[in-house]
C-alpha positions as CSV (number, residue, x, y, z in Angstrom):
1,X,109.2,132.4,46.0
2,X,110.2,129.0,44.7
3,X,113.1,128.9,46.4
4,X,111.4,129.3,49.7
5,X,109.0,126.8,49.3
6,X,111.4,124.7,48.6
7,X,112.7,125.1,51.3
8,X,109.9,124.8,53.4
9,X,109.2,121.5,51.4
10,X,112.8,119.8,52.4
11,X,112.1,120.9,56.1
12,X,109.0,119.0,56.3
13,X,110.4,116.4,54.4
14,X,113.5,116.2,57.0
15,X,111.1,116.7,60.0
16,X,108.7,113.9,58.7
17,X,111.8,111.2,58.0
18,X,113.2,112.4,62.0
19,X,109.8,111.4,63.0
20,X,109.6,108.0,61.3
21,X,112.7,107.1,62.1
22,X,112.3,107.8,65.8
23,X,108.7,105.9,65.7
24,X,110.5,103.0,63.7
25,X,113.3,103.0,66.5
26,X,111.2,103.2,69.2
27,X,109.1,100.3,67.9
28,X,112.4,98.0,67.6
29,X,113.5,99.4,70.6
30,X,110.0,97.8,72.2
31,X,110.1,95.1,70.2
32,X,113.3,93.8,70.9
33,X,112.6,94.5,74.7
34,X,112.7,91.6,77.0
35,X,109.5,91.5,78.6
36,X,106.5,89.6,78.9
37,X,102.9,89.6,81.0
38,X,101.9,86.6,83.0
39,X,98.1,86.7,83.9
40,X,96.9,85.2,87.1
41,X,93.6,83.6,87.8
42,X,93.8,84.9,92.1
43,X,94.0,89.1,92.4
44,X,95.8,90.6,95.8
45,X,95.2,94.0,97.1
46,X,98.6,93.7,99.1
47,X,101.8,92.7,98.2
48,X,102.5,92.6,102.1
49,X,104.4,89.2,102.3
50,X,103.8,88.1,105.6
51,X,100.0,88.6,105.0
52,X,99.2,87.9,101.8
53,X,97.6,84.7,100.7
54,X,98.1,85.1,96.8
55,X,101.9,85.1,97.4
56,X,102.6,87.2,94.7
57,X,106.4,88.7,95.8
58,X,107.4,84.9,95.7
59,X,105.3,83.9,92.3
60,X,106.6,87.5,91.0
61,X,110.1,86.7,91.3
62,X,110.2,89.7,93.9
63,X,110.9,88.0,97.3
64,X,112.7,84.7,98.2
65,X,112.2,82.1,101.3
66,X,115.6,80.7,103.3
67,X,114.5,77.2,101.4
68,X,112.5,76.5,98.5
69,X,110.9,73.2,97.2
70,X,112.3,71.4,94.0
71,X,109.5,69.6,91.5
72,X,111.0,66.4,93.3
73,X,109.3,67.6,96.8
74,X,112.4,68.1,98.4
75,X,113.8,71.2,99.9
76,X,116.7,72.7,98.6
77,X,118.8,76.0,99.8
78,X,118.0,79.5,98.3
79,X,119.0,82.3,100.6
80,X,119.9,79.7,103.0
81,X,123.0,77.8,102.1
82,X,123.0,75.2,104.6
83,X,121.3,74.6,107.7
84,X,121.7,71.8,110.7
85,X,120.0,70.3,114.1
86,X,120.6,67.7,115.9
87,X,117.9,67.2,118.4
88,X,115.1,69.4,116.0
89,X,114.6,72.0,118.4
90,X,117.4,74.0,118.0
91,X,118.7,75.1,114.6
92,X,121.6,76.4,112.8
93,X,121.0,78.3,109.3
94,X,123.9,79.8,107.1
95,X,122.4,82.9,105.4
96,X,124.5,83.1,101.8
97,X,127.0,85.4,101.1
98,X,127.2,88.3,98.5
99,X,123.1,88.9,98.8
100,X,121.3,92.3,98.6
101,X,118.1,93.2,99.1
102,X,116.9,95.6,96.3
103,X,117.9,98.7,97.7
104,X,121.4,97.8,98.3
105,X,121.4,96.5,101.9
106,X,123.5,93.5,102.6
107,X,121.6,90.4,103.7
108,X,122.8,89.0,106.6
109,X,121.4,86.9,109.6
110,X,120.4,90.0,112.0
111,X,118.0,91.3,108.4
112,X,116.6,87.7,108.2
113,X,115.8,87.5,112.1
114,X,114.3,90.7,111.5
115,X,111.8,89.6,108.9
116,X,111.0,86.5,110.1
117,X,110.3,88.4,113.6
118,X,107.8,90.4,111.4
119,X,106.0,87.8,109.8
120,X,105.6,86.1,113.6
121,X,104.2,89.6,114.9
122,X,102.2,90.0,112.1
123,X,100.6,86.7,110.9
124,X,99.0,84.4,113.6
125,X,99.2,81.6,111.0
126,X,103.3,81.8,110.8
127,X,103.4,82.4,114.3
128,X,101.7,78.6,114.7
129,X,103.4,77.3,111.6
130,X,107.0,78.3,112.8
131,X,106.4,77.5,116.4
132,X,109.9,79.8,117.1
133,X,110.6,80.2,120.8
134,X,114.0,82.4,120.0
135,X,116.7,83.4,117.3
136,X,120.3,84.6,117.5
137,X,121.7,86.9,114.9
138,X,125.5,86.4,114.5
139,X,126.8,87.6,111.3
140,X,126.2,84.6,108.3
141,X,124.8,82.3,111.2
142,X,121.1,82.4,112.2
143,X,119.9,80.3,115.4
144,X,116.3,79.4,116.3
145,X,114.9,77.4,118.9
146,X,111.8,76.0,118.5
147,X,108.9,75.5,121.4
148,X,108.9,71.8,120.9
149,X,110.9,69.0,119.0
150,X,109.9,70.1,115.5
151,X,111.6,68.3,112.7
152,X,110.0,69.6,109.8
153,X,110.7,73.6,110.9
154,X,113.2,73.6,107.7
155,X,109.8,72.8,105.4
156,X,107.9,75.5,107.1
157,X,110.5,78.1,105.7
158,X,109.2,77.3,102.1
159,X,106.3,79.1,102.9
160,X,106.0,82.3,100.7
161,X,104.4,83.8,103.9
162,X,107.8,83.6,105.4
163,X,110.0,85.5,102.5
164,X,112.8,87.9,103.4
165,X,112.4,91.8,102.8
166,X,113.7,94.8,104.4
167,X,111.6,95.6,107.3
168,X,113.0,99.1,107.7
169,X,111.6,100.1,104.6
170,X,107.9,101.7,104.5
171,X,104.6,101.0,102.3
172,X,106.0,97.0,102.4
173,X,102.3,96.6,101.5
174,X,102.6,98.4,98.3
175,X,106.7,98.1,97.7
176,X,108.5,95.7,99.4
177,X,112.3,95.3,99.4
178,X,113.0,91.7,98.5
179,X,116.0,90.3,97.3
180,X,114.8,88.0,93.7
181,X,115.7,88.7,90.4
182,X,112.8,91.0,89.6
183,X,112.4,94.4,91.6
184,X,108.8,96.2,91.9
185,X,108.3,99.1,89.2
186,X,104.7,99.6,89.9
187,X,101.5,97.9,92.1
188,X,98.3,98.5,91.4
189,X,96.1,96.7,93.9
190,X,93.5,93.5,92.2
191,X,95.1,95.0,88.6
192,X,98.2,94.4,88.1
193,X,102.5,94.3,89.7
194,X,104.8,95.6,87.5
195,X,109.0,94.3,87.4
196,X,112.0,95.2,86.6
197,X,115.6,93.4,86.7
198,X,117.4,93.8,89.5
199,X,120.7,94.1,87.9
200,X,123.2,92.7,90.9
201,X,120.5,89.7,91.7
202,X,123.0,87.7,93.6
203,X,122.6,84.4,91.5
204,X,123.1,86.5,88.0
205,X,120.8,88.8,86.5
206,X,117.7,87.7,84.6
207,X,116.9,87.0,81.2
208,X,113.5,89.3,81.3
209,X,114.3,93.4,81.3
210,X,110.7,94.1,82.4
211,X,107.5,91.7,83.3
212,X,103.7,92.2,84.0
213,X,102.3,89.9,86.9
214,X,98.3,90.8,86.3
215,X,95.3,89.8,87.4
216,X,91.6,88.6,86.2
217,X,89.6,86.2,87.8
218,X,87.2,85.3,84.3
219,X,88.9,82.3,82.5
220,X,87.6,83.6,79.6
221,X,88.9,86.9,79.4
222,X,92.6,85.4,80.4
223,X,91.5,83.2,76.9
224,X,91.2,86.5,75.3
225,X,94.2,88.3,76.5
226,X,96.4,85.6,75.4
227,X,94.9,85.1,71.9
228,X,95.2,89.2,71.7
229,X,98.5,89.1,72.3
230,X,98.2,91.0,75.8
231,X,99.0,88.4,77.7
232,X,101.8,85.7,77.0
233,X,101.5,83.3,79.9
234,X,97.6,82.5,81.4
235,X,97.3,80.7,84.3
236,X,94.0,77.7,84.4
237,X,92.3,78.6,80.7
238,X,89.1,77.5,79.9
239,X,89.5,73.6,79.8
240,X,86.9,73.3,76.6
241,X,89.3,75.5,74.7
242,X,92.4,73.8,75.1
243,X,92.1,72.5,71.5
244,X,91.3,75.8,69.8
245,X,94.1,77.3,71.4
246,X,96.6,74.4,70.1
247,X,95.4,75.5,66.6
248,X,97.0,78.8,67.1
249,X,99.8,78.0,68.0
250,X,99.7,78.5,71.7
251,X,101.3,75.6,74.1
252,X,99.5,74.0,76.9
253,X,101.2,72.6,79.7
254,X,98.8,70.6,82.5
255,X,100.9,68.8,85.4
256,X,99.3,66.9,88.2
257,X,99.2,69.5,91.2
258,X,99.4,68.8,95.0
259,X,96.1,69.4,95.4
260,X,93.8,65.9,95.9
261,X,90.1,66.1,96.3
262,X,88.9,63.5,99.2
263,X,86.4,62.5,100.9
264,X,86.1,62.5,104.3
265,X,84.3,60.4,106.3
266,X,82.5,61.3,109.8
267,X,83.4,58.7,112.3
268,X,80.2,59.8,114.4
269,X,77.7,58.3,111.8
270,X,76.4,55.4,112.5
271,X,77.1,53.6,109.1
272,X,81.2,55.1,108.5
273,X,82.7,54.1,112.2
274,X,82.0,50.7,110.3
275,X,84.9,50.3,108.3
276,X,83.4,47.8,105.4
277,X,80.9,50.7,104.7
278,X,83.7,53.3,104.0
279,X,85.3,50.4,101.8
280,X,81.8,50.2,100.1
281,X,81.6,53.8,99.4
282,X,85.3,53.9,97.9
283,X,85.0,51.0,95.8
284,X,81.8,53.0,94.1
285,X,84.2,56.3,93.2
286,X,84.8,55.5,89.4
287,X,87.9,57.4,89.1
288,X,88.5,57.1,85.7
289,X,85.2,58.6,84.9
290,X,85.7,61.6,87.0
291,X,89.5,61.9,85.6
292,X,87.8,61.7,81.7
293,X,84.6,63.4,81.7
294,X,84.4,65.5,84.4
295,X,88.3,67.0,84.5
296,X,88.6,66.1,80.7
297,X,91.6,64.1,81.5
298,X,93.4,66.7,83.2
299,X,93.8,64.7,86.7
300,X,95.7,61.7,87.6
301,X,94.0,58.7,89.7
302,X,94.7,59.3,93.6
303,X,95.5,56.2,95.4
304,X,96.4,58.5,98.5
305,X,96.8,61.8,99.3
306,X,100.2,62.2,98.4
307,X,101.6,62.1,94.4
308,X,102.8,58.5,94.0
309,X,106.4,59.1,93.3
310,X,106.5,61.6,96.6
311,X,110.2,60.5,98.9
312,X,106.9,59.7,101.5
313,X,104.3,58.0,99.1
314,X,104.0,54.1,99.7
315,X,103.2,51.7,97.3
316,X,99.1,50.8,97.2
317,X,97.7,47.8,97.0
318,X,94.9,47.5,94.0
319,X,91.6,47.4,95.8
320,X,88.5,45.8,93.9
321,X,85.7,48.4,92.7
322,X,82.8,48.6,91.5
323,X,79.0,47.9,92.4
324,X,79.6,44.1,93.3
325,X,82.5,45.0,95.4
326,X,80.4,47.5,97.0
327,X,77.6,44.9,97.5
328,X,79.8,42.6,99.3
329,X,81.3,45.3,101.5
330,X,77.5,46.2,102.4
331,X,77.1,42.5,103.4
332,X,79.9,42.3,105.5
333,X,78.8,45.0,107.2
334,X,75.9,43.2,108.2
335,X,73.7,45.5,105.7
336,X,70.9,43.3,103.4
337,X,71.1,44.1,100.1
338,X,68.4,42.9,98.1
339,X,66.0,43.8,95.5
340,X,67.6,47.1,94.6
341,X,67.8,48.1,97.9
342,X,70.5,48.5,101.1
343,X,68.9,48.1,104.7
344,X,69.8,47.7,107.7
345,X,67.5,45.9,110.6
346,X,64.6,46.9,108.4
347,X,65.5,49.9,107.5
348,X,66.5,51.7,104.1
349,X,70.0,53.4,103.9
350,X,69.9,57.2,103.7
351,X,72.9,59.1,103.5
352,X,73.9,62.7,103.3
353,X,76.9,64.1,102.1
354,X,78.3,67.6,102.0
355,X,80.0,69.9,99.1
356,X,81.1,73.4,97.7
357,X,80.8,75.2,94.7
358,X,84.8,76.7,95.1
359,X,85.8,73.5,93.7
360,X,82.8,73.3,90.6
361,X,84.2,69.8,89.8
362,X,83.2,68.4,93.6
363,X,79.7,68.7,93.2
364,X,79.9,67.1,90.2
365,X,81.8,64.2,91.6
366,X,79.3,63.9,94.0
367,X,76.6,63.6,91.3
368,X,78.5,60.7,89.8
369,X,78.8,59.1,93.1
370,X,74.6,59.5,94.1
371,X,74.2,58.0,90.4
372,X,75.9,55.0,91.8
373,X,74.5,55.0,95.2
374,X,71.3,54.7,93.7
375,X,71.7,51.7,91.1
376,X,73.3,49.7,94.4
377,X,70.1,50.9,96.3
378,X,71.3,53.7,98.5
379,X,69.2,56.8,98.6
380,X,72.4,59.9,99.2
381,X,71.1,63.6,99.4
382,X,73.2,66.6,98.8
383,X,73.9,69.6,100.7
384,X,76.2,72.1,99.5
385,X,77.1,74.8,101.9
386,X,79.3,77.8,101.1
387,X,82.0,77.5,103.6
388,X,82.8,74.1,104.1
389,X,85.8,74.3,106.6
390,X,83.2,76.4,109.3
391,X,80.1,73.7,108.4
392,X,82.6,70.3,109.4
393,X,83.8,72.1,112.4
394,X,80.7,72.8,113.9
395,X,78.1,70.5,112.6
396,X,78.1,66.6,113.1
397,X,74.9,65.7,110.6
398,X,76.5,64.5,108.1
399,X,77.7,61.3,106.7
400,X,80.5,62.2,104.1
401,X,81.9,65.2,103.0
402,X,83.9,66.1,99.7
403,X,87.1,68.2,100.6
404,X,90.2,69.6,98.8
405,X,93.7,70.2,99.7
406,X,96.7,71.2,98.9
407,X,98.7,68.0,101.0
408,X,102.2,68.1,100.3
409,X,103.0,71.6,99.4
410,X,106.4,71.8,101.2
411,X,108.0,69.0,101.2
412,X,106.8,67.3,103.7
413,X,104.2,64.8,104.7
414,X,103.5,65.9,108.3
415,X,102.0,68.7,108.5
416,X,99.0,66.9,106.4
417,X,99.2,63.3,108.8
418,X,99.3,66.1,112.0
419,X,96.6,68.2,110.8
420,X,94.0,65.5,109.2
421,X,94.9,62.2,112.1
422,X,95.6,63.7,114.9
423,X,92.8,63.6,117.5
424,X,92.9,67.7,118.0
425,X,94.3,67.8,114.3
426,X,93.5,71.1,112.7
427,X,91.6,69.6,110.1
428,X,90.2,66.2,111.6
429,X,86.7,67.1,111.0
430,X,86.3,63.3,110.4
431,X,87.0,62.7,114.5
432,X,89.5,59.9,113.8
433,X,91.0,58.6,116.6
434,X,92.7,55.2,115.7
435,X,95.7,55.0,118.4
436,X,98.4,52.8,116.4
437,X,98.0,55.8,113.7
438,X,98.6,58.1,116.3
439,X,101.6,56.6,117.5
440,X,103.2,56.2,114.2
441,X,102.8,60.6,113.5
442,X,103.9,60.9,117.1
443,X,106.9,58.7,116.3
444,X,107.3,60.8,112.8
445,X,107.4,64.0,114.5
446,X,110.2,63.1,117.0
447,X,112.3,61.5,114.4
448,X,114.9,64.0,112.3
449,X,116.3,62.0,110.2
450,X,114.7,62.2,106.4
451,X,114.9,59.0,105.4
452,X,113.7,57.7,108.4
453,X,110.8,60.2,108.2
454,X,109.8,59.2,105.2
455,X,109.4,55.5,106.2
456,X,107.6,56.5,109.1
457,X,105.0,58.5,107.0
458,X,104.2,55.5,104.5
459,X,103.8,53.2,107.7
460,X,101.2,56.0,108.7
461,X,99.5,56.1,105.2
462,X,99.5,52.2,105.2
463,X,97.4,52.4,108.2
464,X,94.8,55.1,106.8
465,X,94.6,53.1,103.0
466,X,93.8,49.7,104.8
467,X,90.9,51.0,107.4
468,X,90.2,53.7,104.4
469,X,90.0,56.7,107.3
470,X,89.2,58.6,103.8
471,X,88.9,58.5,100.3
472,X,91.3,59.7,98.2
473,X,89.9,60.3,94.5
474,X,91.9,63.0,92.3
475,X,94.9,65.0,91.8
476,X,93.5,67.6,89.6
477,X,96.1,69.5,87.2
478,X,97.8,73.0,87.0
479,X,96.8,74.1,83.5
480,X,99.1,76.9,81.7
481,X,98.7,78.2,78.1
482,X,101.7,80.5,76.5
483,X,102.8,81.9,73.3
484,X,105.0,80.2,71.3
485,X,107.5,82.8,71.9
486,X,107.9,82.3,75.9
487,X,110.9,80.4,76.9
488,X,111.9,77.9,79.8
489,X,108.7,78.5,81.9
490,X,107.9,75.9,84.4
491,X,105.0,74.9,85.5
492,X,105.5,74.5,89.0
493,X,104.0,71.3,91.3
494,X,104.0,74.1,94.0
495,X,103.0,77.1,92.0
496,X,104.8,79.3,93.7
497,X,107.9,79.9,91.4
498,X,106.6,81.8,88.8
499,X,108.4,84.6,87.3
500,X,112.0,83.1,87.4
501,X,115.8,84.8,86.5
502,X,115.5,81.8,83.6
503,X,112.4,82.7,81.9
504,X,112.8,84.2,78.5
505,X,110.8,85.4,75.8
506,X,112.6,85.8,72.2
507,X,113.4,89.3,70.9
């Protein structure tokens, strides 16, 4: 009898140490895993890349554009090798050798046609953005013609709307075929995209085995994930607990975006066609303050709307600020200003400006700019609608308007000038119409050379800084927090390189 339970004892005893050791090899085996979860601030219920706004195949390292923009603003080749024109209409692209989508298929010009024919079809937006009258597949070589002399078609291309993927393939809302380091594993729609390598990625097979792009839209609860340990890279924490997060251990990175908050000024009111009053209302923006206390210093000072240090960014004059330089604007204007108080023939100044909660800093900028309105003597009311795109385009009542945009993000400083100066500009709720500014974009957007395009573009903003068409007063930051353990993330200008074939967590 003692035998036999002895026997049954070294039986446990052997199934029990099989056990452990499997769970402790497992563990190791997770543990030295390379993979990591990124949590994103903007859900998508589509990974669809023609459609959707998020971008997430592109940020996910999934899908890849023919071009793609450096941290310098300047577009560089990615499944595109090369590409030429000489007239900007009609175009020449060299699609790169040796490239797969993730299902095997070789990448070649008559797949790329094929995509970009998709994303035309299916997204009104590229259709307008490309402006593609025709392509021609022939092997490596891709030819498009565009409608119209377009000279800034190649920085169109570094739209994520436009990346490559296999349109044969089905469910390309839910699993689409791209051709980046990372291949899809799993979507779950406003949760979460799982990756996996892609192991014959044409430019060499990524550091990560596995990643997690997920989703929440509460900045606290991306706080929480990352202090947990379920998330390792949060995008836009909580700005008031930057410092606690410091303390343990966690790195903050905050780079000036593309983004600059403005104001615009309607050139149907009576007071900003004048333009010594919009001079008087830009000298009162206290951009410092609004950079310290309202952004808690994570903004830079916009002169324009461009990054200074942008290939198309002039060099800006200092202007004087302040209440007295406002006062003397006012009296130039022909305004009185006496006794705490701004008229004009008699009567008191009363202006109203518009905002929007989407940005919570612009109301609060606004705030800071009535404060000041009223020690010169100007009485400002407030109006904050929830869709301020549809209230400029359709309503004319109002004086000044806070607005935010994202001016530069491909490279290129037309599609802002076009879009914001032109009189049927996309964007010109302001209804500028100043004819030596039109002429310098209508020269820019015949001219193909760079170089020259670039001069051409700092002439235009020259023009807009000295009758200050609009006020230019932050480039808010991209915010990132990760664990110490995450290596050679970027934080991305553009934002939308994201899960790279470089990023690397330590095993």
């Amino acid at each position: 009898m003692f035998r036999y339970f002895k026997s049954i004892l070294i039986l446990l005893t052997t199934i029990f140490l099989l056990v452990g050791c499997s769970q402790s090899s497992s563990k190791e085996k997770e543990k030295s895993s390379k993979e990591l979860t990124l949590l994103f601030n903007f859900p998508t219920n589509t990974l669809d890349p023609h459609l959707d706004t998020n971008y997430t195949i592109v940020r996910a390292g999934v899908g890849e554009t023919l071009v793609k923009i450096s941290e310098q603003q300047k577009i560089e080749p990615w499944l595109a090798e090369e590409w030429k024109s000489k007239d900007g209409k009609n175009w020449t692209f060299k699609i790169r050798e040796g490239v797969t989508f993730h299902n095997g298929k070789k990448v070649d010009a008559q797949a790329v046609k094929a995509s970009l024919e998709r994303a035309i079809n299916d997204s009104p937006s590229v259709q307008a953005a490309l402006k593609i009258s025709k392509m021609k597949a022939d092997g490596q070589l891709l030819t498009i013609q565009t409608e119209e002399v377009f000279p800034q078609f190649p920085s169109e291309l570094v739209h994520p709307n436009t990346a490559i993927v296999d349109v044969d393939e089905k469910d390309i809302d839910k699993r689409p075929i791209g051709t980046g380091p990372f291949k899809i594993s799993s979507f779950e729609p406003g949760v979460e995209l799982k990756v996996e390598r892609f192991e014959k990625y044409w430019d060499g097979k990524a550091k990560l085995e596995k990643a997690t792009f997920a989703f929440n839209e509460d900045a606290n609860a991306r706080k929480m994930a990352l202090q947990s340990g379920d998330a390792d890279i949060i995008f836009r924490p909580p700005v008031e607990n930057l410092e606690k997060l410091k303390e343990e251990n966690v790195k903050i990175e905050s780079v000036p975006s593309l983004r600059t908050h403005q104001l615009f000024y309607n050139m149907k009111s009576s007071y900003m066609k004048d333009e010594n009053v919009r001079k008087a209302m830009d000298a009162l923006i206290d951009r410092k303050e609004i950079v310290e206390h309202i952004l808690n210093g994570h903004a830079v000072e916009a002169k324009g709307p461009f990054l200074a240090g942008s290939p198309f960014a002039p060099s800006y004059e200092e202007k004087e600020s302040g209440i007295e330089a406002a006062k003397q604007y006012f009296s130039n204007a022909g305004f009185q200003v006496e006794d705490g108080k701004v008229t004009k023939d008699g009567k008191a100044v009363r202006l109203k400006v518009l905002t929007y909660a989407s940005r919570p800093e612009l109301p609060l900028i606004v705030q800071i700019l009535q404060s000041k309105a009223k020690e010169l003597g100007i009485e400002m009311s407030i109006q904050q609608v929830e869709n301020i795109d549809e209230y400029l385009a359709a309503n004319d009542d109002w004086d000044f308007a806070t607005y935010s945009s994202v001016t530069a993000p491909r490279g290129d400083a037309a599609y802002f000038l076009n879009a914001t100066y032109m009189p049927n500009g996309a964007l010109n709720y302001a209804s500028i119409n100043h004819p030596e500014l039109t002429a310098s974009i209508q020269q820019l957007n015949q001219t193909v050379d760079v170089n020259e395009r670039n001069n051409l573009a700092k002439k235009a903003l020259k023009i807009i800084d000295q009758k200050t068409l609009h006020s230019f007063i932050v480039h808010p930051n991209i915010i990132v927090a990760y664990r110490d353990g995450v290596k050679n993330w970027v934080t991305s200008k553009s934002e939308y390189y994201m899960l790279t074939k470089d990023l690397d967590v330590e095993g």
